[in-house]
C-alpha positions as CSV (number, residue, x, y, z in Angstrom):
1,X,-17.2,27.0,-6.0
2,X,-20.4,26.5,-8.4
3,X,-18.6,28.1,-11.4
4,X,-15.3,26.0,-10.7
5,X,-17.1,23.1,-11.2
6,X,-19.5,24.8,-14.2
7,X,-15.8,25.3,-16.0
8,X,-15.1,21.6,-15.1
9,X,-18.5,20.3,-16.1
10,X,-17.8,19.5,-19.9
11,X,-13.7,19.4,-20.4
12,X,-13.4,16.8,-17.0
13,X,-16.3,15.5,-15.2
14,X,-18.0,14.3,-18.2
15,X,-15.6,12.8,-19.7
16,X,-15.0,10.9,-16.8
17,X,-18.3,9.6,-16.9
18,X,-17.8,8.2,-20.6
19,X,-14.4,6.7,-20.0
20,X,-14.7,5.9,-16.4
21,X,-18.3,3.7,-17.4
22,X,-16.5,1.2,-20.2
23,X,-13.2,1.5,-17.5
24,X,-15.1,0.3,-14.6
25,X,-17.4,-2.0,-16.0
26,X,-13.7,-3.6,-17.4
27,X,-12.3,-3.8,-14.2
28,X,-15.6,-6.7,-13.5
29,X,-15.4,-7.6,-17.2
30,X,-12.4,-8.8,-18.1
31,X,-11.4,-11.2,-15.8
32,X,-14.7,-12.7,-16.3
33,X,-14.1,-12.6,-20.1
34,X,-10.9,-14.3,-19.4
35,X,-12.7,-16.9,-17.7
36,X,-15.2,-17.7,-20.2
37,X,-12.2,-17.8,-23.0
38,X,-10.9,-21.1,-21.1
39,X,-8.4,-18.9,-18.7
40,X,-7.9,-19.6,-15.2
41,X,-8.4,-17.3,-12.3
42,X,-4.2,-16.8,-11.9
43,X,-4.9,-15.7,-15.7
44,X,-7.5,-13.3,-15.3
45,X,-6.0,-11.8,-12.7
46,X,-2.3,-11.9,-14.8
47,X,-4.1,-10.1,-17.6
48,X,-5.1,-7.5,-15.4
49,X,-1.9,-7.2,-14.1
50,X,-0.5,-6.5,-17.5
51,X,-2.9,-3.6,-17.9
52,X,-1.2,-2.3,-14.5
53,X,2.3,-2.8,-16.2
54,X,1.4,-1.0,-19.2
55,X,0.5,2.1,-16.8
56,X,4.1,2.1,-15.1
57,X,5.6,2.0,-18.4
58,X,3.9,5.0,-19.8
59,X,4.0,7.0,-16.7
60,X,7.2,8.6,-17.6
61,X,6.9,9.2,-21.3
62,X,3.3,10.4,-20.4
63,X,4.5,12.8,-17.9
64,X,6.8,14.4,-20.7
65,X,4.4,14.6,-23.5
66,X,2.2,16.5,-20.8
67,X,5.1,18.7,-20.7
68,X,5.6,18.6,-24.4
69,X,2.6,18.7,-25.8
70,X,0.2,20.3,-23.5
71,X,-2.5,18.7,-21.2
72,X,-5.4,18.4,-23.5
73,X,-3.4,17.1,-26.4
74,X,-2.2,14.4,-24.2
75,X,-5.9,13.5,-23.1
76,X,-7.0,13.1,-26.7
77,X,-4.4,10.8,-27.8
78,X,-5.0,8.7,-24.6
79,X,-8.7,8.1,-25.2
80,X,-7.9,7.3,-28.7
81,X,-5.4,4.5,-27.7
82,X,-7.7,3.6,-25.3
83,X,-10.9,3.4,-27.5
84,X,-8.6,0.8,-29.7
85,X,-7.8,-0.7,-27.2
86,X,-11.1,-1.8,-26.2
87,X,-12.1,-2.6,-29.7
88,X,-9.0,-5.0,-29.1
89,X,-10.7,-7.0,-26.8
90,X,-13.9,-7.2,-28.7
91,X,-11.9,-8.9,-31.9
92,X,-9.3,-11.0,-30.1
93,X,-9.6,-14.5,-30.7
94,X,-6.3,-15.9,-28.8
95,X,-6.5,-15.5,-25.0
96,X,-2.4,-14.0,-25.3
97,X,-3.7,-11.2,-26.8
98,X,-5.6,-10.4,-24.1
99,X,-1.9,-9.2,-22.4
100,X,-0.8,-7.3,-25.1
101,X,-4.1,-5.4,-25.4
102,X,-4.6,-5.0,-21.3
103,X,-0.9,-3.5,-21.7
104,X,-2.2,-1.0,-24.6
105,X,-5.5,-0.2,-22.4
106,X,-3.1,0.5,-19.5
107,X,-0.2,3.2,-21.6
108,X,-3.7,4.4,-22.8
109,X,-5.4,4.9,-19.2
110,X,-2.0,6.0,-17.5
111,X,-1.4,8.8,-20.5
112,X,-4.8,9.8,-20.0
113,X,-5.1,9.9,-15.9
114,X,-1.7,12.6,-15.9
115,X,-2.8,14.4,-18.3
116,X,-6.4,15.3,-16.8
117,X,-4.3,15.8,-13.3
118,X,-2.2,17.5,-14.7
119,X,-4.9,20.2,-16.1
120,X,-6.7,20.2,-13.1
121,X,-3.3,21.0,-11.0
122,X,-2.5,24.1,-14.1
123,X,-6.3,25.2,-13.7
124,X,-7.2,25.1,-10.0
125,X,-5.6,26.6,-7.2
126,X,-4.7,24.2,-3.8
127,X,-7.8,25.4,-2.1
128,X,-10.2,24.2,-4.9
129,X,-8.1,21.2,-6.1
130,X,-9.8,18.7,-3.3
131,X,-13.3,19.7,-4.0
132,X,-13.0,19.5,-7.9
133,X,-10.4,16.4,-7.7
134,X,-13.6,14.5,-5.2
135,X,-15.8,15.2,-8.0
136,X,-13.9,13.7,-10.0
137,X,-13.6,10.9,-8.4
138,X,-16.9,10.7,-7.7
139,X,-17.6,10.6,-11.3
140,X,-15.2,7.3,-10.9
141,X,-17.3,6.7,-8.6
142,X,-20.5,6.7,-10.7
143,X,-19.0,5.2,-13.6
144,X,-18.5,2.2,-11.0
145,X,-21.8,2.2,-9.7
146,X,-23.0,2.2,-13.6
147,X,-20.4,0.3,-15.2
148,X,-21.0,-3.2,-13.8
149,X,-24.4,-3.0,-13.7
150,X,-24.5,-2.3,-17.4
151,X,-21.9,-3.8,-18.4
152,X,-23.0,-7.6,-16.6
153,X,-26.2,-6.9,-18.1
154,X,-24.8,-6.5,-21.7
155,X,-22.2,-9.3,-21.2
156,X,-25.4,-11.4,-20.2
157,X,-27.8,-9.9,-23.4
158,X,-25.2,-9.6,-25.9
159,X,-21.8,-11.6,-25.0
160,X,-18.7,-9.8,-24.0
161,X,-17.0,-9.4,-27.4
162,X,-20.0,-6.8,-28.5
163,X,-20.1,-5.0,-25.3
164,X,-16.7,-4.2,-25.4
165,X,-17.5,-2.9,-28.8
166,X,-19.8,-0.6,-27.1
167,X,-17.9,0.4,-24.2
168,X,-15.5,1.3,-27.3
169,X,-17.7,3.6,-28.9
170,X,-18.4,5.6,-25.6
171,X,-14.4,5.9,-24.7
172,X,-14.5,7.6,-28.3
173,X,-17.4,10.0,-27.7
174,X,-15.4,11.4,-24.4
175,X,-12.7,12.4,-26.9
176,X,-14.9,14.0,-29.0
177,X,-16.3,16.3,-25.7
178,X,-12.7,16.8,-24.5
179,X,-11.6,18.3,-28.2
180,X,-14.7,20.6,-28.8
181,X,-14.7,21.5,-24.7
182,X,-10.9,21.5,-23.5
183,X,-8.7,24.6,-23.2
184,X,-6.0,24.4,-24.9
185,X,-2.2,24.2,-23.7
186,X,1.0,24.8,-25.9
187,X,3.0,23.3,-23.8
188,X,6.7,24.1,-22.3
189,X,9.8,24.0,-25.2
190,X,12.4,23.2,-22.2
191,X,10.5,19.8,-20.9
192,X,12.2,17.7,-18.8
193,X,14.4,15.6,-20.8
194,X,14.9,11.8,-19.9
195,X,18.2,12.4,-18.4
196,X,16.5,14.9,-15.9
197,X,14.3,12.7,-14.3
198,X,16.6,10.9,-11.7
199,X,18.0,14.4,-10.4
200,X,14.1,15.1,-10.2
201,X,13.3,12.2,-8.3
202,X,16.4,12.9,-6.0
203,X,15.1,16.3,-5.3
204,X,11.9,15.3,-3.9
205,X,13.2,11.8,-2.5
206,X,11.4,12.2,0.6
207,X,8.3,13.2,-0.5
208,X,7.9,9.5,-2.8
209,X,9.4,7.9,-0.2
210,X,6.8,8.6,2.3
211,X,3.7,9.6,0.5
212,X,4.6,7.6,-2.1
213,X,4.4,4.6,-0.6
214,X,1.2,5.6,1.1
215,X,-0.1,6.0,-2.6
216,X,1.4,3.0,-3.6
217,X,-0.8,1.0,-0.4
218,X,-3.7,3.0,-1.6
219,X,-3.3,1.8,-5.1
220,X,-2.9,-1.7,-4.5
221,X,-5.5,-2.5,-2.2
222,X,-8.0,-0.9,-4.8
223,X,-6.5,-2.5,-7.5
224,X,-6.6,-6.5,-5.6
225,X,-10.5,-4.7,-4.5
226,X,-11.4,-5.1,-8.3
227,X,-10.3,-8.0,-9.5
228,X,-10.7,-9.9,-6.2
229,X,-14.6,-9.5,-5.8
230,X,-15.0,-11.2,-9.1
231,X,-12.8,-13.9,-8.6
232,X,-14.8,-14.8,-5.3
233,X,-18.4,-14.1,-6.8
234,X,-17.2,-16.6,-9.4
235,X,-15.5,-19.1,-6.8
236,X,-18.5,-18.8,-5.4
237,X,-20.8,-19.5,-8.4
238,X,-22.7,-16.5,-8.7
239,X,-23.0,-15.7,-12.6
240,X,-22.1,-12.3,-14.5
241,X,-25.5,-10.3,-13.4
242,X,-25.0,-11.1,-9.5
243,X,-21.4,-10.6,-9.6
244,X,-22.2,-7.0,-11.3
245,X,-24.6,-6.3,-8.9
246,X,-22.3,-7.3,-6.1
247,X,-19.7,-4.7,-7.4
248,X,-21.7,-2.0,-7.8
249,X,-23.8,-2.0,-4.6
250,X,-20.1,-0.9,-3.4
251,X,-19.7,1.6,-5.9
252,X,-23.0,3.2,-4.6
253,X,-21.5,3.9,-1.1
254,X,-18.4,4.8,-2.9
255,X,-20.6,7.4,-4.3
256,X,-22.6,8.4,-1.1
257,X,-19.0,9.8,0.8
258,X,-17.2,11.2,-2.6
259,X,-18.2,14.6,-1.9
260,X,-18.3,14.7,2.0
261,X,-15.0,13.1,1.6
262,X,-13.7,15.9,-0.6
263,X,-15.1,18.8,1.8
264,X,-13.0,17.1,4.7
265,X,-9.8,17.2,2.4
266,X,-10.0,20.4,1.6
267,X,-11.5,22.0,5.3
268,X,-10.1,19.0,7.6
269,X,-6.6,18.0,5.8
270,X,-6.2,15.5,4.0
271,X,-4.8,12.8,6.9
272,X,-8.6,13.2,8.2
273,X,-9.8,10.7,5.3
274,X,-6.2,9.2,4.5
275,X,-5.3,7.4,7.9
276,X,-8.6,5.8,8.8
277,X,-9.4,5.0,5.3
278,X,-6.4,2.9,4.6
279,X,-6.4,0.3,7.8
280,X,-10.1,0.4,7.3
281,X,-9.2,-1.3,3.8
282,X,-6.6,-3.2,5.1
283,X,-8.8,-4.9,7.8
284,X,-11.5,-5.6,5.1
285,X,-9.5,-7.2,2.8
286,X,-8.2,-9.7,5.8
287,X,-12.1,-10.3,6.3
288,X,-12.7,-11.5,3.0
289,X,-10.3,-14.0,3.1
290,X,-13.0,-15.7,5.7
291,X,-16.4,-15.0,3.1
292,X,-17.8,-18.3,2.6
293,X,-21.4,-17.2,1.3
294,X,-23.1,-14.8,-1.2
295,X,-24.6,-12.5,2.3
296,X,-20.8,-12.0,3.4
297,X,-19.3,-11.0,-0.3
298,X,-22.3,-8.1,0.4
299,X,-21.0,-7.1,3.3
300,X,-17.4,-7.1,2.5
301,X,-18.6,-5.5,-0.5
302,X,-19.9,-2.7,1.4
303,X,-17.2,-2.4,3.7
304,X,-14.7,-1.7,0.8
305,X,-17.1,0.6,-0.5
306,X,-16.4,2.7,3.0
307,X,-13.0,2.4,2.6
308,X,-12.9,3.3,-0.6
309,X,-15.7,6.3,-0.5
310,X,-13.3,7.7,2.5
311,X,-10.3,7.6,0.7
312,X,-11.8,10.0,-2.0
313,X,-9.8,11.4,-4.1
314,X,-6.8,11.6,-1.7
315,X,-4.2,10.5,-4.1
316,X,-4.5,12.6,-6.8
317,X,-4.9,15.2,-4.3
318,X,-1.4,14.4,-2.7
319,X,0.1,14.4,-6.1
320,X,-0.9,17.6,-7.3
321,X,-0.2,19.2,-3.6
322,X,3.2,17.7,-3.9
323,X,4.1,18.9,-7.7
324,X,6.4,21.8,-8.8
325,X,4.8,24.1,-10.5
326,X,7.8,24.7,-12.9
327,X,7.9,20.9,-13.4
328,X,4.4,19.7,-12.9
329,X,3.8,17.5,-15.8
330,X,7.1,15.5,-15.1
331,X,6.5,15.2,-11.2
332,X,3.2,13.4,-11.8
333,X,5.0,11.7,-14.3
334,X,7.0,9.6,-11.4
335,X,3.8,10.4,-8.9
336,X,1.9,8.1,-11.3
337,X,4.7,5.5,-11.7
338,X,5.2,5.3,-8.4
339,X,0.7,4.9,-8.2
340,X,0.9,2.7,-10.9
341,X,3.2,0.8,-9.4
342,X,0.7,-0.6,-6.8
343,X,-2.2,-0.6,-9.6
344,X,-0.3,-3.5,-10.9
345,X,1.2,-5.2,-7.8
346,X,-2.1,-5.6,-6.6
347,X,-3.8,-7.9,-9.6
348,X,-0.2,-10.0,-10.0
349,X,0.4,-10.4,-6.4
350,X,-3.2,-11.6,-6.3
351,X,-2.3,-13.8,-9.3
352,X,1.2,-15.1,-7.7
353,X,-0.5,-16.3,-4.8
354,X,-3.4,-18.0,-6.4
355,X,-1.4,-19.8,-8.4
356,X,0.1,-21.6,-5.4
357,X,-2.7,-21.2,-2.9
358,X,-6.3,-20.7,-2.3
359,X,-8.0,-17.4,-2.9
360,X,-8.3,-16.5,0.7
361,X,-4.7,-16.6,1.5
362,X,-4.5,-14.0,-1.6
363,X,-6.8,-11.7,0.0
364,X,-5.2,-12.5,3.4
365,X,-1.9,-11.3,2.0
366,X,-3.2,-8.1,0.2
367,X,-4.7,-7.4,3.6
368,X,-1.5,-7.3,5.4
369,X,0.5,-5.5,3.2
370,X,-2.5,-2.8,3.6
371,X,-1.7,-2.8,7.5
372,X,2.2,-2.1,6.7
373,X,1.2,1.2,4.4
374,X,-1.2,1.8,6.7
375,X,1.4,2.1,9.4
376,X,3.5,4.3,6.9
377,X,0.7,6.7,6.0
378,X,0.1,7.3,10.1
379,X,3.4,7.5,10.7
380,X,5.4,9.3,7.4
381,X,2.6,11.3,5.5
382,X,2.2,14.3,7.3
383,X,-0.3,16.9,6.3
384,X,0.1,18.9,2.8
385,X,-3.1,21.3,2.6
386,X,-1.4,25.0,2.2
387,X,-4.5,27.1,3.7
C-alpha cells in the first residue's frame, strides 16, 4: 500500500493540497467577500450556488473530454480555468460578476474533480481505491483545515481582492506538478457521444436512483455545511479571523478520521461509515438552527466535522465502484451531475429560504432533507465493496 500512495504522491495528493487550499479557503471567502461588496446573505449564498450550477453543467461535457482526451489532459485544462477563475474574483469590480465567475470556478472545479476520479478509478484496483480515494480526501481535508485559517488571515492582512490573487497563483502551480508528474492517457476514439448518454443513464437507472440520491444527500448537506457556518459566524458578529478559525477547527477533526475512515471502507464496506455518517449530519444541521452564541457554533462546528470526517471519501468511492470500465469517464460524467446536483441545491436552497425567513429555519430545512437521504441510504444503498 506504501508504494500505491508513493505513485499517488506527486500526480494526486499534492495537487490536492494546492488546489484544494485556495478551494477551501473559497468556500469561507467568498460569501464573506460578497458581504463586504454590499451583498446580502441570500446573495452570498446565491453566488455560491452559481459556482454549484456551473459544476452540473460541465459534468457531462467533462465526462466526455475524460473520455476524449484522456484523464490528465482534462486535469490540466481544469486548473487552468480554475486559476482564471480566481484571478476573476480578485479584479471584479461589479458584485454580478461575482455569478458568472463562481459559474466559471465551478465548470473549472467539476472538469477537474472527474478527471482526477477518473485516473484514480483507470489506475487503482477496487481493493486500493478506498484507501488512496481517503487520502485524498484527506488532503481535502487538510486544504480545509489550512485554507481558512490562511486565507481569513490574508483577507484580514491584505483584503480579499489580493488574496484571491494568491490563491490564484497556487491553483496554477498544481498544474504545473500535474504536467511534469501525471501519466499520460490518449484517450478512447469511440467516446460516448451525446446521444449515448440517456441509454447510459437507463442502463444503470437503479444504481443513480438509489446511490445517487444518497450522493446527492451527502453533497448537499456539505455544501449548505460551507456556506452556512459563515453566514452564522457573521449573523453572529464574529469577524473574518474568528469565523476562519471556527471553520477550520472542523476541518481538523475532518482530518483526524480521514484515514481511519478509509480503512473501514475498504475492510468494513462502505455502509459502515455511509449510514451513520449521514443522520449524524442531518441531526447536526437541525441543531444549528438553535446556536445562539459563539461556544455553540464550536460545537456544531465540531459535530459536522464528525460527520463529515466519517463520511470520508465515500462518494467518490461509490462512483468509481459503480463505473463501467468500458465507459468509465462518461459514468462519472452523470455520477458527478447527479453529485453536483446537491453541491448546488444546498447553497440556493439555503439562499431560497433566507430570503424569506430567518437563518435557522434554513438550517432547519437542510437538516431534514438530510433525514429523508438519510432514510434512502439505510434503506436503498446496499453494499458495493467487490472483496
Amino acid at each position: 500500500m506504501a508504494g500505491v500512495h508513493r505513485r499517488m504522491l506527486w500526480p494526486v495528493y499534492l495537487p490536492a493540497l494546492l488546489l484544494g487550499v485556495p478551494a477551501q479557503a473559497s468556500f469561507m471567502l467568498l460569501p464573506l467577500y460578497v458581504l463586504d461588496a454590499g451583498g446580502s446573505a441570500a446573495a452570498a449564498a446565491a453566488v455560491v450556488g452559481w459556482r454549484g450550477i456551473g459544476m452540473m453543467v460541465m459534468d457531462l461535457p467533462a465526462g466526455m473530454l475524460a473520455a476524449r482526451l484522456g484523464e490528465k489532459s482534462l486535469m490540466i485544462a481544469a486548473s487552468l480555468l480554475l486559476g482564471c477563475a480566481f484571478l476573476g474574483y480578485a479584479w471584479a469590480e461589479d458584485l454580478r460578476w461575482f455569478y458568472f465567475i463562481a459559474f466559471v470556478n465551478g465548470a473549472g472545479s467539476s472538469s477537474f474533480l472527474l478527471g482526477r476520479m477518473a485516473y484514480v478509478s483507470a489506475t487503482l484496483d477496487g481493493a486500493e481505491r478506498g484507501r488512496v480515494i481517503a487520502m485524498i480526501a484527506g488532503s481535502l481535508r487538510l486544504a480545509a483545515l489550512l485554507g481558512p485559517l490562511v486565507g481569513g488571515a490574508l483577507a484580514h492582512a491584505i483584503g480579499y481582492a489580493e488574496t484571491f490573487v494568491v490563491a490564484g497563483g497556487s491553483i496554477l502551480l498544481g498544474l504545473l506538478v500535474i504536467a511534469l508528474t501525471a501519466h499520460a492517457d490518449r484517450g478512447q476514439r469511440d467516446a460516448l457521444r451525446w446521444h449515448g448518454y440517456p441509454a447510459l443513464a437507463w442502463a444503470h437507472r437503479a444504481d443513480f436512483a438509489s446511490y445517487g440520491v444518497a450522493a446527492i444527500t451527502f453533497m448537499l448537506m456539505r455544501a449548505a455545511r460551507t456556506v452556512l457556518l459563515p453566514l452564522v459566524g457573521a449573523a453572529l458578529g464574529l469577524d473574518a479571523p474568528t469565523i476562519g478559525f471556527v471553520v477550520s477547527l472542523s476541518a481538523a477533526v475532518d482530518v483526524a478520521l480521514f484515514y481511519p475512515a478509509g480503512m473501514v471502507l475498504d475492510r468494513r464496506g462502505r455502509r459502515a461509515t455511509a449510514v451513520p455518517s449521514c443522520f449524524l449530519f442531518a441531526l447536526v444541521l437541525l441543531g444549528l438552527a438553535a446556536v445562539e452564541s459563539y461556544n455553540g457554533l464550536l460545537v456544531a462546528a465540531v459535530a459536522l466535522g464528525v460527520a463529515n470526517g466519517l463520511s470520508t471519501g465515500i462518494v467518490m468511492t461509490w462512483g468509481t465502484d459503480l463505473a463501467p470500465p468500458a465507459r468509465r469517464g462518461e459514468f462519472l460524467g452523470l455520477w458527478r451531475l447527479l453529485t453536483d446536483l446537491g453541491t448546488a441545491a444546498g447553497p440556493m436552497l439555503v439562499s431560497s429560504v433566507v430570503a424569506l425567513a430567518p437563518l435557522s429555519l434554513a438550517a432547519a430545512t437542510v437538516g431534514t432533507v438530510g433525514l429523508a437521504g438519510g432514510w434512502v441510504v439505510y434503506r436503498y444503498a446496499h453494499e458495493t465493496l467487490r472483496r
